[in-house]
Wavefront OBJ file of the C-alpha trace (Angstrom):
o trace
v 18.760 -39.939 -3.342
v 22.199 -39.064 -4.975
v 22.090 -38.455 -9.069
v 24.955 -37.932 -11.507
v 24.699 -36.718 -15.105
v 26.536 -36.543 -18.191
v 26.575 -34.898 -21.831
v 29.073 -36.957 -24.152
v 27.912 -35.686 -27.251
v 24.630 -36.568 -28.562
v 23.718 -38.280 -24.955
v 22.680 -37.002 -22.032
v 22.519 -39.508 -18.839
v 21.610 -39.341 -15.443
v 22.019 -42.335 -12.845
v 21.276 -42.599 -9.374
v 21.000 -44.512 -6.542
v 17.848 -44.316 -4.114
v 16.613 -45.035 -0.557
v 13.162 -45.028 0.970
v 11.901 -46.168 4.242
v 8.541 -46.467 5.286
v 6.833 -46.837 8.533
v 3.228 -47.221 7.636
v 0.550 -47.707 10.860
v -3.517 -46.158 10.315
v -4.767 -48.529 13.521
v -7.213 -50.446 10.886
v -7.668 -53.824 9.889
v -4.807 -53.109 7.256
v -2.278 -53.208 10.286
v -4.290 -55.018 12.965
v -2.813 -58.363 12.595
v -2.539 -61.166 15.232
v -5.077 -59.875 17.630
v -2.720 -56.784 18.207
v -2.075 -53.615 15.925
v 1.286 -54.087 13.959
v 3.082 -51.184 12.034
v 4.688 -51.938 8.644
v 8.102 -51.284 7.981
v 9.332 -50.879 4.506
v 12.962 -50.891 2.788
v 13.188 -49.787 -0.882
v 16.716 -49.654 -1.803
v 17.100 -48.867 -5.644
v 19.121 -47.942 -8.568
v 18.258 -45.681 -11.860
v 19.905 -45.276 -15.206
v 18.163 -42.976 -18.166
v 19.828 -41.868 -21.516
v 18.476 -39.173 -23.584
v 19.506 -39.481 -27.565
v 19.076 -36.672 -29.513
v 18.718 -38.125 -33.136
v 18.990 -34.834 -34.277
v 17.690 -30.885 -33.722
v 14.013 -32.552 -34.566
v 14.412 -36.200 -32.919
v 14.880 -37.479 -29.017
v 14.508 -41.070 -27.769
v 14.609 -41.415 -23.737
v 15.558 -44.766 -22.955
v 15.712 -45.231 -18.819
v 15.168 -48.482 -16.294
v 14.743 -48.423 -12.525
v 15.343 -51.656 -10.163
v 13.932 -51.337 -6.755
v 14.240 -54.238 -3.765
v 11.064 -54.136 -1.532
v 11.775 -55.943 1.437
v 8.396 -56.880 1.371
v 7.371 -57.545 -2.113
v 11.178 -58.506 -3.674
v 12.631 -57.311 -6.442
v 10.706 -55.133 -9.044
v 12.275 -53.658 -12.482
v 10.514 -50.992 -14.585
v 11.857 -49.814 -18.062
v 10.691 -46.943 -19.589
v 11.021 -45.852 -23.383
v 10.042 -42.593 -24.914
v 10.468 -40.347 -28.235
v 9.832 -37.056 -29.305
v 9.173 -35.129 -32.278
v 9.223 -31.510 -33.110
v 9.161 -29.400 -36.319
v 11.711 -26.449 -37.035
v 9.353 -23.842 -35.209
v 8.632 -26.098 -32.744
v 5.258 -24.850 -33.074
v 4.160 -28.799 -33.358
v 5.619 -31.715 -31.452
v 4.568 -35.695 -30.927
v 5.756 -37.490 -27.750
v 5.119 -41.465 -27.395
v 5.821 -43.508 -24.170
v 5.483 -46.837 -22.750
v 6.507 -48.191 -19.762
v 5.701 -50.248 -16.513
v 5.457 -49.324 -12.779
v 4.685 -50.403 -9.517
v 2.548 -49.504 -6.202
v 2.003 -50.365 -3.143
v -1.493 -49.490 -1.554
v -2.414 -48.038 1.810
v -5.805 -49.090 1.083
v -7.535 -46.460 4.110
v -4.954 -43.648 3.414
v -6.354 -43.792 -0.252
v -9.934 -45.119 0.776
v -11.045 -43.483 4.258
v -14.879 -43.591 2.872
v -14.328 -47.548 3.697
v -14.671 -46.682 7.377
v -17.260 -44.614 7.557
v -20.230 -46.874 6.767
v -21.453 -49.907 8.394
v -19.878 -52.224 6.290
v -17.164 -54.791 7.877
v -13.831 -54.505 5.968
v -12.331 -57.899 5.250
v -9.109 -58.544 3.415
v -8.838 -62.221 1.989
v -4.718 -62.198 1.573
v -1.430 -60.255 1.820
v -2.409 -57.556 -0.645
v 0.115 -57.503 -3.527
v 1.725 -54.837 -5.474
v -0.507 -53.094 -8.422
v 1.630 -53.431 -11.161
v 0.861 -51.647 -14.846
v 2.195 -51.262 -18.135
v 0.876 -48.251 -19.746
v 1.686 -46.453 -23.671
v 0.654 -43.232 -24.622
v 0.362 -40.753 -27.381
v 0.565 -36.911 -27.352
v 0.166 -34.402 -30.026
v 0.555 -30.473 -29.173
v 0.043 -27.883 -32.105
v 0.700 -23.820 -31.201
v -0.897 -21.507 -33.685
v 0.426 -17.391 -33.323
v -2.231 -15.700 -35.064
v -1.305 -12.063 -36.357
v -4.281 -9.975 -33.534
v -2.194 -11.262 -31.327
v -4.063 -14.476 -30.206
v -2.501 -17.635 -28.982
v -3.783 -20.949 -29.205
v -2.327 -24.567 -27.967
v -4.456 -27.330 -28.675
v -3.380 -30.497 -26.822
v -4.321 -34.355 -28.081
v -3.830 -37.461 -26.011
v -4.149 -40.974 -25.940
v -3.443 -43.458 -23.299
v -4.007 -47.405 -22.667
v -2.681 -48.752 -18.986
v -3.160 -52.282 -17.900
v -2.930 -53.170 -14.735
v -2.467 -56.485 -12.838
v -2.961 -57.255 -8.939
v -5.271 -54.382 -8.921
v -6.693 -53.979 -5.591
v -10.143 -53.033 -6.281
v -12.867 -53.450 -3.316
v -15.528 -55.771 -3.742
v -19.098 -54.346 -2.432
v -21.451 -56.935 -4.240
v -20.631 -60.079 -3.195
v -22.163 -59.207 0.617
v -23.819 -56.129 1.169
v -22.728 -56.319 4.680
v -19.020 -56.435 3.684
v -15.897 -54.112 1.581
v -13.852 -57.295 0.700
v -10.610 -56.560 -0.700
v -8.560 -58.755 -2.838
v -5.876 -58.499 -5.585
v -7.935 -59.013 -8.799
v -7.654 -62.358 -10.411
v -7.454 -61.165 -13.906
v -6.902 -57.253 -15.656
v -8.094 -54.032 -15.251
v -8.006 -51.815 -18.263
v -8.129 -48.015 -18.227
v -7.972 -46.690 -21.838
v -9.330 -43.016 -23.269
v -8.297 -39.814 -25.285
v -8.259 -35.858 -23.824
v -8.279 -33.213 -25.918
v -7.750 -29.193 -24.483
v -7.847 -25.935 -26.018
v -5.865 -23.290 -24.616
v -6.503 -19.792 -25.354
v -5.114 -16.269 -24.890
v -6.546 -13.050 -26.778
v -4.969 -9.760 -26.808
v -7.751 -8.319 -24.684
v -6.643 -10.393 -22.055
v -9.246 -12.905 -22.304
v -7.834 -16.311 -21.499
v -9.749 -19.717 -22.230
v -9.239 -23.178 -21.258
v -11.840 -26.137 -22.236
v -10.565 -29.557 -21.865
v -12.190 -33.117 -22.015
v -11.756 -36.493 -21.245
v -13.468 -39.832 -22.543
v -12.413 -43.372 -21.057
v -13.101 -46.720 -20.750
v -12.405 -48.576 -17.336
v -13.057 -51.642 -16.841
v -12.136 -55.268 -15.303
v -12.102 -58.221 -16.113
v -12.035 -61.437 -13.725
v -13.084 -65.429 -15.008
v -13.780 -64.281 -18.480
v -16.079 -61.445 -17.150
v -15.591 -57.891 -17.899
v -17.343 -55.359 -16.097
v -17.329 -51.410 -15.839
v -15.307 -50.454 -12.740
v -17.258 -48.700 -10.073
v -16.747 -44.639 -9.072
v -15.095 -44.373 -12.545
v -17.138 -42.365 -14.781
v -16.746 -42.629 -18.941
v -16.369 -38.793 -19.169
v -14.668 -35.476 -17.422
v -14.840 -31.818 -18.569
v -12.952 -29.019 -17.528
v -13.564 -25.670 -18.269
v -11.746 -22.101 -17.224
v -12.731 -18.253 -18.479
v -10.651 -15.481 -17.298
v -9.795 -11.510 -17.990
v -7.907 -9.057 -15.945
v -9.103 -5.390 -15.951
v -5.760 -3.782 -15.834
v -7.241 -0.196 -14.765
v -8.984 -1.352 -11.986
v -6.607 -4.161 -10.857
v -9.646 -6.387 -10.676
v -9.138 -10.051 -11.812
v -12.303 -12.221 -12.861
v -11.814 -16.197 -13.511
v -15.120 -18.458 -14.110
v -13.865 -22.624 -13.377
v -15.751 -25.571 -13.166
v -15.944 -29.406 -13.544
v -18.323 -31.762 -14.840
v -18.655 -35.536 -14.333
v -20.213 -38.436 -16.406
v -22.430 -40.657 -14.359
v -20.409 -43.585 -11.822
v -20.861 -46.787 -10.966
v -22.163 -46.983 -7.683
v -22.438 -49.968 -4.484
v -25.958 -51.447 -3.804
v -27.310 -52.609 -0.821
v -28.730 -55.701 -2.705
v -31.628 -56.060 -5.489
v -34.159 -54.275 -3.333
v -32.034 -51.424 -3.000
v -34.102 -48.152 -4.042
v -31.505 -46.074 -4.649
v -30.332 -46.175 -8.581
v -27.280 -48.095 -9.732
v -25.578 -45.197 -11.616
v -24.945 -41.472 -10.246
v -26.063 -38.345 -12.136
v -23.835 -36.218 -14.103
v -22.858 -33.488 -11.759
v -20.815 -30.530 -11.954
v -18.688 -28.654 -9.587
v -18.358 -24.672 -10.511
v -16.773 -21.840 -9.223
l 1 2 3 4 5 6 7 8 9 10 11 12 13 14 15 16 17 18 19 20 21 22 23 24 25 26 27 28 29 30 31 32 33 34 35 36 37 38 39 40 41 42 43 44 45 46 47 48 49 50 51 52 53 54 55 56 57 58 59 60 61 62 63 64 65 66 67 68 69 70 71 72 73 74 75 76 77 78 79 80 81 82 83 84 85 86 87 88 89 90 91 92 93 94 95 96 97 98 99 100 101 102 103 104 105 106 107 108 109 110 111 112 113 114 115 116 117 118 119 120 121 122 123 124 125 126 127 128 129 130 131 132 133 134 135 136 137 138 139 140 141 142 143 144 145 146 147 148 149 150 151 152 153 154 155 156 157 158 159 160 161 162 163 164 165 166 167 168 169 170 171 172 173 174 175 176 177 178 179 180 181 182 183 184 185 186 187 188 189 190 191 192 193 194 195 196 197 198 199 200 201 202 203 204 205 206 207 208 209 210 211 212 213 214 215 216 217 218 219 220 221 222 223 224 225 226 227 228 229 230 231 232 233 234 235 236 237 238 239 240 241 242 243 244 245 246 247 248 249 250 251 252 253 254 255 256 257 258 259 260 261 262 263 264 265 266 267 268 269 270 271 272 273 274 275 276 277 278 279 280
């Protein structure tokens, strides 16, 4: 990758040209083809320009775009736009972006559980590119308070829709993972809000939370996407004891209930997973 950047006054801009190449082989049916086992080979030639405005001392706007070649999948272009906002003490600043962007799967790289059941893996085409466009909104507000306490509290919210998504099926035959660029949208939508504390005991706190909404939506059917749950927690206590040299730190993670594969109607097993936590 070779960059070059700028400052001409108010402007700051970077541009750069990119390579990537990609030999891809994981000796499954995502490379078996023909009766014989058949690496992929990717080219991904590409070019970048981004300009950063500053309005003024409490205004930015980030305008950028990005075309790629895929010698696969053609050509793919994805702008990006984004603005900031900060106040004199820059104790309180709003960013907002939007953009689009591109993948390419390696379906058992990202899904290994897929082999390790009895189910047969079937793929009904050439998998496609996921492709998204995705906006967001982020406040962060710092408060100094005079013991000596610091708090950042942290508010976002984020929409992303996705086409070709490449999610497996497991209902249609219990027997089979059949996987398939979605004929329709997927929509993963939600807000997060953390706290962030340090006290001048050396106390430091960190609770965070996430709510979302995924879902997709194929022949005028929408349904909740499966191993996605609707809620995430995070949570982190932790205090030094500067005498002894002794560090203590209490973490952990909690998860809303999932969406889960049956083995048919008669399965006894239930449809949704508990809410589980991991701590440490």
């Amino acid at each position: 990758q070779l960059t070059w950047g700028k400052r001409a006054g108010a402007h700051d801009l970077l541009a750069g040209l990119a390579y990537r190449y990609t030999y891809y082989d994981d000796n499954t049916p995502a490379t078996f083809l023909g009766g014989r086992n058949q690496p992929a080979h990717t080219h991904l030639p590409g070019v970048f320009l981004q300009d950063e405005i500053r309005l003024n001392p409490n205004h930015t706007l980030m305008l950028g775009g990005r075309y790629d070649h895929n010698s696969v999948h053609g050509s793919i272009f994805s702008p990006r736009v984004n603005y900031k906002w900060s106040s004199d003490d820059r104790s309180l600043v709003f960013r907002l972006g939007g953009g689009n962007g591109f993948r390419v799967a390696n379906v058992f790289t990202e899904d290994h559980a897929a082999l390790t059941g009895a189910r047969e893996v079937v793929f009904l085409e050439d998998l496609k590119p996921e492709t998204s466009w995705n906006g967001n909104a982020n406040l962060v507000k710092k408060f100094y308070l005079e013991s000596g306490t610091f708090l950042n509290l942290d508010a976002t919210v984020f929409y992303t829709r996705f086409t070709n998504k490449i999610i497996p099926d497991y209902d249609t035959d219990v027997n089979k993972i059949i996987y398939a660029n979605l004929d329709g949208y997927a929509v993963s939508k939600g807000v997060s809000l953390s706290l962030d504390a340090a006290f001048a005991s050396g106390l430091k706190v960190l609770l965070g939370g996430t709510l979302m909404d995924v879902s997709n939506t194929e022949n005028g059917q929408k349904e909740r996407q499966m191993f996605a749950e609707r809620f995430t927690g995070t949570w982190s206590l932790g205090y030094t004891f500067p005498k002894q040299k002794v560090s203590l730190d209490y973490t952990g993670n909690l998860y809303g209930p999932m969406r889960l594969p049956l083995l048919g109607d008669l399965d006894p097993r239930p449809e949704y997973s508990p809410v589980w936590s991991i701590q440490n």
